[in-house]
N, CA, C and O of each residue as an XYZ file, in Angstrom:
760
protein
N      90.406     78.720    182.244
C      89.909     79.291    181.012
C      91.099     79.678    180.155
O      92.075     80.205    180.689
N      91.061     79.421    178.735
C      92.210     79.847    178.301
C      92.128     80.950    176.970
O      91.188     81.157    176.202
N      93.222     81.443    177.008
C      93.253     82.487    176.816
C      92.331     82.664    175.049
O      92.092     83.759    174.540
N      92.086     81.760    174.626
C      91.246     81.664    172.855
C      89.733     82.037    173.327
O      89.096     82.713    172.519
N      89.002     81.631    174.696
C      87.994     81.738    175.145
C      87.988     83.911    175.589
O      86.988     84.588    175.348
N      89.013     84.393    176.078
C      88.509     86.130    176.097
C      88.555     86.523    174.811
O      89.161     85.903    173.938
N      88.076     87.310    174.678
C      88.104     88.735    173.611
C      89.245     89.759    173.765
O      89.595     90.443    174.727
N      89.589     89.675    172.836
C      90.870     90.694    172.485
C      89.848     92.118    172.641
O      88.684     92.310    172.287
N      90.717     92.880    173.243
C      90.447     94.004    173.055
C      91.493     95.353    172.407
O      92.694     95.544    172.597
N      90.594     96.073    171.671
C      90.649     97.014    170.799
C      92.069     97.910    170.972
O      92.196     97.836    172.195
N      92.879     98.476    170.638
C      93.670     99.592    170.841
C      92.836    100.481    171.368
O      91.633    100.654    171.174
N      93.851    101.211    172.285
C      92.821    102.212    173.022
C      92.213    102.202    173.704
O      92.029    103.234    174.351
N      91.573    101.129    173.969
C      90.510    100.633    174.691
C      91.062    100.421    176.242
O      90.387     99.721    176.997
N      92.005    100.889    176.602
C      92.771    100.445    177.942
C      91.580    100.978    179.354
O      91.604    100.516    180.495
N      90.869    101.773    178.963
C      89.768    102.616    179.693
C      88.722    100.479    180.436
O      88.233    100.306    181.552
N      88.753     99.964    179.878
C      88.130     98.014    179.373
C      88.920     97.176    180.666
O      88.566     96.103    181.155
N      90.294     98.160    181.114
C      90.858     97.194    181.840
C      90.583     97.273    182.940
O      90.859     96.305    183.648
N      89.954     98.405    183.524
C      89.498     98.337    185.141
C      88.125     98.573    185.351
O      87.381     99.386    184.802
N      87.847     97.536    186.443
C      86.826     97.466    186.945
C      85.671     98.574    187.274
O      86.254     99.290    188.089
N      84.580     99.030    187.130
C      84.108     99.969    187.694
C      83.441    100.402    188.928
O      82.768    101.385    189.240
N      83.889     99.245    189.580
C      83.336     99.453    191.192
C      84.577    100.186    192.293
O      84.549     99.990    193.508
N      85.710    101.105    191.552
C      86.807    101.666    192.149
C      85.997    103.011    191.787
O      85.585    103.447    192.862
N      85.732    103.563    191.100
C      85.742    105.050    190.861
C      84.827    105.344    190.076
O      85.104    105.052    188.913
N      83.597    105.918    190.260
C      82.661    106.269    189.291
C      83.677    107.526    188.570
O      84.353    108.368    189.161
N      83.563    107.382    187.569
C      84.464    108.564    186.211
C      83.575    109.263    185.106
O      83.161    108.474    184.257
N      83.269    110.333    184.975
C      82.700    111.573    184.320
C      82.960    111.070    182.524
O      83.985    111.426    181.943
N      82.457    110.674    182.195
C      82.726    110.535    180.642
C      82.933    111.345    179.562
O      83.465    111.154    178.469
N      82.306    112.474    180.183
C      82.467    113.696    179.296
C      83.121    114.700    179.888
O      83.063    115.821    179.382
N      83.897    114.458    181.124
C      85.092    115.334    181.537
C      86.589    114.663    181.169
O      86.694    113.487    181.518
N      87.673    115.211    180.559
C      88.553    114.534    181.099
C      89.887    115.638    180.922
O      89.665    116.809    181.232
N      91.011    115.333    180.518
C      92.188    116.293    181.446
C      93.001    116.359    179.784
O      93.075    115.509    178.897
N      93.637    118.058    179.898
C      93.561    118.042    178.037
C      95.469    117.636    178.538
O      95.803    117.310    179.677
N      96.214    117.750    177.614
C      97.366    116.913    177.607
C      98.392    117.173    178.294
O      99.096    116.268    178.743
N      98.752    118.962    178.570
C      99.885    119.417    179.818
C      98.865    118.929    181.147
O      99.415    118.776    182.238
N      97.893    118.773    181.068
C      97.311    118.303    182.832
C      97.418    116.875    182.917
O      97.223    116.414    184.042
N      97.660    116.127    182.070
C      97.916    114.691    181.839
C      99.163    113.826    181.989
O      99.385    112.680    182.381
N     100.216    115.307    181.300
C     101.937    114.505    181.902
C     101.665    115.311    183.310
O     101.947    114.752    184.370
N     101.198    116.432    183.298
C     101.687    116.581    184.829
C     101.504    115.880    185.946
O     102.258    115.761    186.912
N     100.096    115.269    185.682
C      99.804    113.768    186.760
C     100.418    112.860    186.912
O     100.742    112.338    187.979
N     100.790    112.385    185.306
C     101.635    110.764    184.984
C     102.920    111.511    185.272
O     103.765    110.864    185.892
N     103.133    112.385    185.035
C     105.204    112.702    185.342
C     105.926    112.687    184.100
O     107.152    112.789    184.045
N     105.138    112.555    183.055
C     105.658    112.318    181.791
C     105.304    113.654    180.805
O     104.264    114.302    180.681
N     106.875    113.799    180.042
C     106.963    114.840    179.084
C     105.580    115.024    178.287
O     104.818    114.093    178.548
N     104.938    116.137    177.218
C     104.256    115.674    176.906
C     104.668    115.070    174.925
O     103.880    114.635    174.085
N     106.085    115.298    174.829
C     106.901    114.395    173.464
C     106.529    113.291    174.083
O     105.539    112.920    173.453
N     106.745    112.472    175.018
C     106.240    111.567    175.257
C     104.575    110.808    175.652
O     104.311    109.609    175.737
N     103.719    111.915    175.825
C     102.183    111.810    175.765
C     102.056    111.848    174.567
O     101.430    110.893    174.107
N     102.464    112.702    173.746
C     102.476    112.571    172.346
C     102.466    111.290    171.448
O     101.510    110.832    170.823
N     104.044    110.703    171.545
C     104.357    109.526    171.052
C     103.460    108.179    171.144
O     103.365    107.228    170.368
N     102.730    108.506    172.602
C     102.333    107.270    173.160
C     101.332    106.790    172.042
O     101.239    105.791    171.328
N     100.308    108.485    172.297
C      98.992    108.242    172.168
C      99.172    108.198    170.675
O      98.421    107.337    170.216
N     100.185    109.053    169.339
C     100.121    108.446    168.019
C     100.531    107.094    167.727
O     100.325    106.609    166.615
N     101.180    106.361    168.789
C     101.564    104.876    168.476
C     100.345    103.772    168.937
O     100.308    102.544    168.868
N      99.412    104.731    169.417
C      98.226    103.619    170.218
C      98.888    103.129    171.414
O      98.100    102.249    171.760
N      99.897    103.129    172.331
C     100.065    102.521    173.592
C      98.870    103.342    174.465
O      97.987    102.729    175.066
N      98.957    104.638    174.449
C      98.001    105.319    175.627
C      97.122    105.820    174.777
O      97.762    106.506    173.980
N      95.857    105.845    174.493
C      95.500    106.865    173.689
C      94.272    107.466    174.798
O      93.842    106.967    175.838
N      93.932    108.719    174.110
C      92.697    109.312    175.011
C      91.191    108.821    174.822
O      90.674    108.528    173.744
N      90.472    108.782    176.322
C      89.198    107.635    175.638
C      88.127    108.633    176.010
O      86.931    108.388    175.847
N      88.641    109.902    176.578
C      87.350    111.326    176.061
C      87.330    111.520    174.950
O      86.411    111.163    174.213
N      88.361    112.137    174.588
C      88.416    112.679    172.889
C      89.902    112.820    172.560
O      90.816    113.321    173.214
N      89.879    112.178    171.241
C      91.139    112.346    170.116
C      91.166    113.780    169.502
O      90.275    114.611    169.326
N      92.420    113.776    169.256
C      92.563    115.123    168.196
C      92.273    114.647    167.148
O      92.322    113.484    166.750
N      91.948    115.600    166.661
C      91.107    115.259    165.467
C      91.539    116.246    163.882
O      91.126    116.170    162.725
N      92.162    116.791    164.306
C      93.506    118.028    163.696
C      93.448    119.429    164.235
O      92.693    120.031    164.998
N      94.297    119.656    163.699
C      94.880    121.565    163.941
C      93.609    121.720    165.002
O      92.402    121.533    164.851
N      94.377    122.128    166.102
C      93.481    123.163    166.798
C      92.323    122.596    167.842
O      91.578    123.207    168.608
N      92.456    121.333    167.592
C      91.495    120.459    168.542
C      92.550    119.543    169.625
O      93.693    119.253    169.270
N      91.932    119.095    171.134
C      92.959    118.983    171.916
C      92.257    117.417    172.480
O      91.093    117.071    172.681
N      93.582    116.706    172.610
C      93.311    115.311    173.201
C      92.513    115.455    174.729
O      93.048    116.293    175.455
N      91.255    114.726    175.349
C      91.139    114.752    176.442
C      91.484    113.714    177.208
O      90.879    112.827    176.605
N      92.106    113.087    178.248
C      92.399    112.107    178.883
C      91.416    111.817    180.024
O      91.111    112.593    180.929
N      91.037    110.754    179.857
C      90.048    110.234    181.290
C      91.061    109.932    182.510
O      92.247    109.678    182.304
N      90.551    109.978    183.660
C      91.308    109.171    184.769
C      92.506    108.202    185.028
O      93.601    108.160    185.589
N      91.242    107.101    183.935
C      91.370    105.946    183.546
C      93.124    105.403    182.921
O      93.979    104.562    183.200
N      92.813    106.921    181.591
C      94.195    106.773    180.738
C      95.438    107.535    181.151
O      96.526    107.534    180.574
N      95.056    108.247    182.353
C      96.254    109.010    183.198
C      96.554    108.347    184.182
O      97.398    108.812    184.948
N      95.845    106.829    184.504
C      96.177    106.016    185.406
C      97.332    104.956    184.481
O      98.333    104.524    185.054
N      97.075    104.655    183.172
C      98.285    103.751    182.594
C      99.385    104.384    182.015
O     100.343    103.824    181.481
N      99.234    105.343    182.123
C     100.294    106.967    181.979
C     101.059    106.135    182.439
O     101.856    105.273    182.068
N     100.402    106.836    183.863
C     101.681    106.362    184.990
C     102.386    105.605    185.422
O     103.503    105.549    185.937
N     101.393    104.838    185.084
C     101.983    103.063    185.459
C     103.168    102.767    184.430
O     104.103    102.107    184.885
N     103.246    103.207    182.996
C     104.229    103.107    181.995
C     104.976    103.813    182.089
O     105.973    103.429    181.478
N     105.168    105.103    182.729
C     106.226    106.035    183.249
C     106.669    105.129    184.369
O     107.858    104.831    184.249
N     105.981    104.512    185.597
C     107.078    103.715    186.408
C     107.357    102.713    186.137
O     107.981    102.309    187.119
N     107.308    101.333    184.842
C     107.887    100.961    184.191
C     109.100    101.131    183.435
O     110.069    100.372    183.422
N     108.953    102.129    182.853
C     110.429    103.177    182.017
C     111.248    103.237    183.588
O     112.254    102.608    183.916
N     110.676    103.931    184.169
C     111.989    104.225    185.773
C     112.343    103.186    186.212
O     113.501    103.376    186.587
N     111.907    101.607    186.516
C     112.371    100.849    186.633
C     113.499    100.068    185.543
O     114.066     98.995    185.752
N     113.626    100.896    184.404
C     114.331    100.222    183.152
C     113.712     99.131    182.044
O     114.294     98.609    181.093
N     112.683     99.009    182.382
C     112.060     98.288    181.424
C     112.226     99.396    180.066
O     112.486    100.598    180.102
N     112.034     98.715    179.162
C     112.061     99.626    177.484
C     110.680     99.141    177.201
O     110.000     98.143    177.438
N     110.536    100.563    176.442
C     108.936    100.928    175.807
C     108.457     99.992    175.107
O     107.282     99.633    175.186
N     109.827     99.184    173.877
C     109.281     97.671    173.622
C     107.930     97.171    174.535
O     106.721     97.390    174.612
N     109.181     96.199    175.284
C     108.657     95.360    176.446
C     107.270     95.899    177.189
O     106.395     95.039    177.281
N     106.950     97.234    177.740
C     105.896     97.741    178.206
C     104.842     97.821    177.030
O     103.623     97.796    177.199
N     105.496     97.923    175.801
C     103.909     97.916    174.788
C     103.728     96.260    174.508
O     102.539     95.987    174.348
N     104.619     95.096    174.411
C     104.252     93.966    174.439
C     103.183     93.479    176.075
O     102.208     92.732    176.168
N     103.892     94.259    177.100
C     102.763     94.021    178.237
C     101.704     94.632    178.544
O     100.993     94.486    179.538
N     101.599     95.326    177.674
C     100.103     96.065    177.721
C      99.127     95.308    176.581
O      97.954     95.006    176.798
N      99.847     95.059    175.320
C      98.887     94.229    174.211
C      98.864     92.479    174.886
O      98.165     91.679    174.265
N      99.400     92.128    175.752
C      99.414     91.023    176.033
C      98.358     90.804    177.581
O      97.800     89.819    178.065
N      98.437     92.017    177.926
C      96.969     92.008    178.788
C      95.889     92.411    178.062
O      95.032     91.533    177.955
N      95.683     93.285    177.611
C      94.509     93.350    176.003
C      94.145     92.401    175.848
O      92.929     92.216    175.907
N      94.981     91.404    175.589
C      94.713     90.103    174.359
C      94.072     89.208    175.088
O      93.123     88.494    174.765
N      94.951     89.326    176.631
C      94.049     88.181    178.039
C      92.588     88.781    178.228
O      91.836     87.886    178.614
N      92.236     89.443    178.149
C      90.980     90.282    178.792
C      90.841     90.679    180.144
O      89.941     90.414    180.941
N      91.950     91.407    180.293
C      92.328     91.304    181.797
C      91.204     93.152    182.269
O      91.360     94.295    181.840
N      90.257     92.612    183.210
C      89.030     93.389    183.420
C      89.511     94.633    184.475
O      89.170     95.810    184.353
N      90.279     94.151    185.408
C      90.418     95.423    186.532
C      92.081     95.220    186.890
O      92.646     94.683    187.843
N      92.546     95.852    185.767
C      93.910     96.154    186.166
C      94.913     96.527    187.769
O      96.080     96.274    188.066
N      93.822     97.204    188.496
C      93.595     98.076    189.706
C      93.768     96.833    191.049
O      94.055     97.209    192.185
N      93.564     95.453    190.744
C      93.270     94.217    191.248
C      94.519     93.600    190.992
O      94.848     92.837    191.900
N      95.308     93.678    190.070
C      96.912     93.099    189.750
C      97.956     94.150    190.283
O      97.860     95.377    190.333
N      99.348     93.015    190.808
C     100.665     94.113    190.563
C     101.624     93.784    189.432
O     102.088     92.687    189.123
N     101.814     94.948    188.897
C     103.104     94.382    187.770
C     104.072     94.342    188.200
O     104.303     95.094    189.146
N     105.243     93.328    187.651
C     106.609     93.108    188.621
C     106.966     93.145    187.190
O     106.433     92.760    186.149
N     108.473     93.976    187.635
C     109.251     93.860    186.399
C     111.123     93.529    187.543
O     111.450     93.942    188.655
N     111.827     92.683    186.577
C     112.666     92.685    186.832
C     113.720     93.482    185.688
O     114.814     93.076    185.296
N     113.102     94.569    185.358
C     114.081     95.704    184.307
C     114.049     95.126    183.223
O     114.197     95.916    182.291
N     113.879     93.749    182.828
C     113.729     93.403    181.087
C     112.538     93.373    180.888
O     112.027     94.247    180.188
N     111.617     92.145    181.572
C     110.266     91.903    181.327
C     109.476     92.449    182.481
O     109.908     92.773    183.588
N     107.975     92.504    181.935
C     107.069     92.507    183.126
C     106.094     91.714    183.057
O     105.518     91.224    182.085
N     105.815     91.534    185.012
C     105.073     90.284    185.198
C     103.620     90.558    185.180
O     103.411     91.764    185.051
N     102.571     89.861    185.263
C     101.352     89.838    186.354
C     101.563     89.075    187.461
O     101.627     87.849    187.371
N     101.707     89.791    188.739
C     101.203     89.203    189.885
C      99.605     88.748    190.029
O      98.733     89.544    189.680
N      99.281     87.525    190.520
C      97.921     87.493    190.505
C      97.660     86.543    192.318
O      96.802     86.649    193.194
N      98.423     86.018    192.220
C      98.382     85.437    193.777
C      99.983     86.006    194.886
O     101.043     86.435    194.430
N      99.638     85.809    196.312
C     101.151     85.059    196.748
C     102.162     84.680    196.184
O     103.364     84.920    196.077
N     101.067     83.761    195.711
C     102.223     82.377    195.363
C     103.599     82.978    193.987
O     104.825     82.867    194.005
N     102.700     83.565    193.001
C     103.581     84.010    191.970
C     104.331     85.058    192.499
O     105.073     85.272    191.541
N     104.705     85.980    193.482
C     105.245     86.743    193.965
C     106.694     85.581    194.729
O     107.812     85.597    194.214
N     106.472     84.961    195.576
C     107.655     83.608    195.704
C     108.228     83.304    194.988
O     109.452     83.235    195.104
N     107.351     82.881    193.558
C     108.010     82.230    192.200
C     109.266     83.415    191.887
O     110.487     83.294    191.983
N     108.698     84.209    191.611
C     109.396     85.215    190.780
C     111.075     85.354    191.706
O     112.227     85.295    191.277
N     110.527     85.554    193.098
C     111.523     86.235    193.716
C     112.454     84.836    193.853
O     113.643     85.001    193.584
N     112.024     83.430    194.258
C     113.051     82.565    194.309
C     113.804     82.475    192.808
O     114.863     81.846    192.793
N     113.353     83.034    191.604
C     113.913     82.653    190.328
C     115.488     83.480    190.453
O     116.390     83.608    189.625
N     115.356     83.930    191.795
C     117.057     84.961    191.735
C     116.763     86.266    191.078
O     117.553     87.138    191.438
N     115.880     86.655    190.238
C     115.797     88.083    189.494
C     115.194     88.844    191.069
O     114.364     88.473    191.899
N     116.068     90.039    190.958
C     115.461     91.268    191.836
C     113.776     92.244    191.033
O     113.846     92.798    189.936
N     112.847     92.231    191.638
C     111.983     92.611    190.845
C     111.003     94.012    191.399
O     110.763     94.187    192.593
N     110.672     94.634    190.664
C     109.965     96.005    190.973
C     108.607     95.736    191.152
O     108.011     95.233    190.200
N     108.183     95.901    191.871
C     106.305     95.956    191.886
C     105.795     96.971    192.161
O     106.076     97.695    193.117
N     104.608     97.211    190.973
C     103.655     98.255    190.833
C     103.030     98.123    191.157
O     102.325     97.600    190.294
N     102.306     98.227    192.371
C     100.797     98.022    192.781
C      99.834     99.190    192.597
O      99.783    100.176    193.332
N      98.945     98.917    191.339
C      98.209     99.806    190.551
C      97.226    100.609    191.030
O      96.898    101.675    190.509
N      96.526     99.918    192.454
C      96.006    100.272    193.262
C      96.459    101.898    193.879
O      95.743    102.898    193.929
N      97.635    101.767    194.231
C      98.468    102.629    195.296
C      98.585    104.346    194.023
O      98.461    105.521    194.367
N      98.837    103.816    192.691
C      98.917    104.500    191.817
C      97.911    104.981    191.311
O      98.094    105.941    190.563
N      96.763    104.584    191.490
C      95.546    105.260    191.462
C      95.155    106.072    192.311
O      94.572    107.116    192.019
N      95.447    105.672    193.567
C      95.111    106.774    194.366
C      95.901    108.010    194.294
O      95.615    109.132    194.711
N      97.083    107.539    193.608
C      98.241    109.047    193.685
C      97.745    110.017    192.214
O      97.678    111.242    192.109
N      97.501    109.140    191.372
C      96.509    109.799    190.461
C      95.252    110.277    190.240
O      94.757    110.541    189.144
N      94.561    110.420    191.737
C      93.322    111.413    191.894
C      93.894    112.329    192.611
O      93.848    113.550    192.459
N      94.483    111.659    193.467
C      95.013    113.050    194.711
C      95.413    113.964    193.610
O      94.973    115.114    193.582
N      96.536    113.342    192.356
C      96.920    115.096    191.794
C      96.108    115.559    190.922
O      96.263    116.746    190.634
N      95.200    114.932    190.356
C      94.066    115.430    189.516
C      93.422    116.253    190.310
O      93.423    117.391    189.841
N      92.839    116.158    191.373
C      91.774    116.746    192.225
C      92.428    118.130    192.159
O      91.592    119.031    192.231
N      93.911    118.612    192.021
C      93.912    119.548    192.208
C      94.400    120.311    190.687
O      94.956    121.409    190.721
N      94.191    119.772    189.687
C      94.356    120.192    188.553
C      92.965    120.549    187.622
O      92.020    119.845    187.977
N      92.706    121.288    186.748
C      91.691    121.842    185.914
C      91.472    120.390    185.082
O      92.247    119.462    184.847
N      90.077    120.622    184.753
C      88.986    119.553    183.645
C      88.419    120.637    183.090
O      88.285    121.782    183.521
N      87.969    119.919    181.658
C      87.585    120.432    180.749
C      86.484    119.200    180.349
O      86.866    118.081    180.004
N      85.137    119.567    180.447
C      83.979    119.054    179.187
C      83.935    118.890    177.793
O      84.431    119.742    177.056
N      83.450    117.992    177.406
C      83.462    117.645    176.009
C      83.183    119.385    175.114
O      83.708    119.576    174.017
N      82.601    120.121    175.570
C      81.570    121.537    174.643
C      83.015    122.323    174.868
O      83.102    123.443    174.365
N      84.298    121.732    175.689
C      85.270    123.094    175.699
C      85.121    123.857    176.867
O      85.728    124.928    176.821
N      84.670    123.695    177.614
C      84.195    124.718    178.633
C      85.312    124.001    180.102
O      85.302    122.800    180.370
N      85.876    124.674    180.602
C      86.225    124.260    181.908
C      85.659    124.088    182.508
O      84.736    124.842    182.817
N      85.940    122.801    183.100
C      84.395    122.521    184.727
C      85.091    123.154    186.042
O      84.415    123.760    186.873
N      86.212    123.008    186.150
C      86.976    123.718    187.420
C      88.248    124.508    187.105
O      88.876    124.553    186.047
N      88.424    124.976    187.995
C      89.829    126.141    187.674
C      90.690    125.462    188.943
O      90.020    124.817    189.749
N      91.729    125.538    189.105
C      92.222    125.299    189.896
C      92.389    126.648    191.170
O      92.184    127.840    190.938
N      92.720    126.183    192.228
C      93.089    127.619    192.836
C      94.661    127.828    193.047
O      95.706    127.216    193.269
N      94.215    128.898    192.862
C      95.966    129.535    192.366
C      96.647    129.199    191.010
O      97.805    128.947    190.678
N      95.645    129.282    190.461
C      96.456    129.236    189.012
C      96.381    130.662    188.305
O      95.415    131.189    187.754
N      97.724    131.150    188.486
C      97.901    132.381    188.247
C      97.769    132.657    186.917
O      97.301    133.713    186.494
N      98.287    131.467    186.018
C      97.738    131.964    184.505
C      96.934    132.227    183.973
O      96.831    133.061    183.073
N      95.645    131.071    184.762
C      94.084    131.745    184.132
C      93.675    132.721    185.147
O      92.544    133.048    184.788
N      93.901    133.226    185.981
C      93.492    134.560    186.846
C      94.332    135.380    185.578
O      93.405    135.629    184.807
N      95.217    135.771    185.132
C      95.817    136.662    184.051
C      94.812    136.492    182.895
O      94.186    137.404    182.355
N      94.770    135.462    182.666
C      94.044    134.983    181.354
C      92.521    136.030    181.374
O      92.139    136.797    180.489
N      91.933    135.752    182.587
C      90.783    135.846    183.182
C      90.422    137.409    183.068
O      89.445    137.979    182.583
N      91.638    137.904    183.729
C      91.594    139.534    183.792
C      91.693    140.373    182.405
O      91.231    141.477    182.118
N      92.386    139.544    181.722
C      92.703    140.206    180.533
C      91.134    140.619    179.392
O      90.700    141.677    178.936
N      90.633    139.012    179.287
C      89.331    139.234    178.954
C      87.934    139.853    179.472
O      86.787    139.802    179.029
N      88.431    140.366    180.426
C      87.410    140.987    181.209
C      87.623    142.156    180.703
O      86.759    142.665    179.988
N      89.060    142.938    181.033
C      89.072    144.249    180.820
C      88.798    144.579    179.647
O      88.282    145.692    179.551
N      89.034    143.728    178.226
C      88.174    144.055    177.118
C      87.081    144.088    176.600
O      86.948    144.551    175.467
């Protein structure tokens, strides 16, 4: 099938690239933006940048101005990460936003099912064996992301971080989070 036969998909839309038989995901929960680098590992000048350039954007809810807060699904704290271990391997943000619009453009359905190989300039799709041989007999030393493995490291630390509902309301607190126990006490005693 070639590639004039998929549908391009949308900016933003990165939520399109994985399958939904990995993780049923809350649509109207998702993680507001310090709980989002803290999963992916990434500053949030850099959650920032992403999501005003369209590489990551949030597919709960956008800011929308002053005073309203991005929510991140699972989904978009799963390509966080994956573009934070891209950057650590040396790839440049270029190159990672050409391989993200260039899987977009393929219609590539369950990201979670591929590994990306980068040899520090470009990055690959692994899709068989066989292209894993290719790559490595071409002489380039190459990094592989197996997206899979990174998903799972991105619930484990969610599970223990706070969500927030679309109405604003926290669905969980974390335990031991000493700031909202302060937070907590404070409004009580008034």
């Amino acid at each position: 099938m070639g590639a004039d036969a998929r549908p391009a998909l949308p900016h933003g839309a990165q939520g399109l690239l994985f399958g939904e038989d990995l993780s049923e995901q809350d649509a109207s929960t998702g993680y507001r933006g310090p709980t989002a680098c803290r999963a992916a590992g990434i500053t949030y000048r850099q959650l920032d940048y992403w999501a005003r350039t369209g590489l990551v954007e949030p597919s709960i809810r956008s800011a929308t101005g002053s005073g309203t807060h991005r929510l991140y699904g699972f989904r978009d704290i799963l390509v966080l990460k994956v573009v934070k271990r891209l950057l650590d391997t040396g790839v440049s943000l270029q190159q990672i936003r050409a391989a993200v619009d260039a899987l977009h453009e393929r219609g590539v359905e369950d990201l979670a099912q591929i590994t990306l190989m980068s040899d520090g300039a470009s990055v690959y799709e692994c899709t068989s064996p066989d292209e894993v041989v290719d790559l490595v007999q071409g002489g380039q030393g190459v990094f592989g992301i197996a997206v899979g493995r990174v998903w799972r490291e991105v619930e484990g630390t969610l599970a223990e971080l706070p969500t927030e509902s679309l109405d604003g309301a926290e669905v969980a607190e974390v335990p031991g989070d000493e700031l909202a126990a302060r937070r907590r006490s404070r409004t009580e005693a008034v």
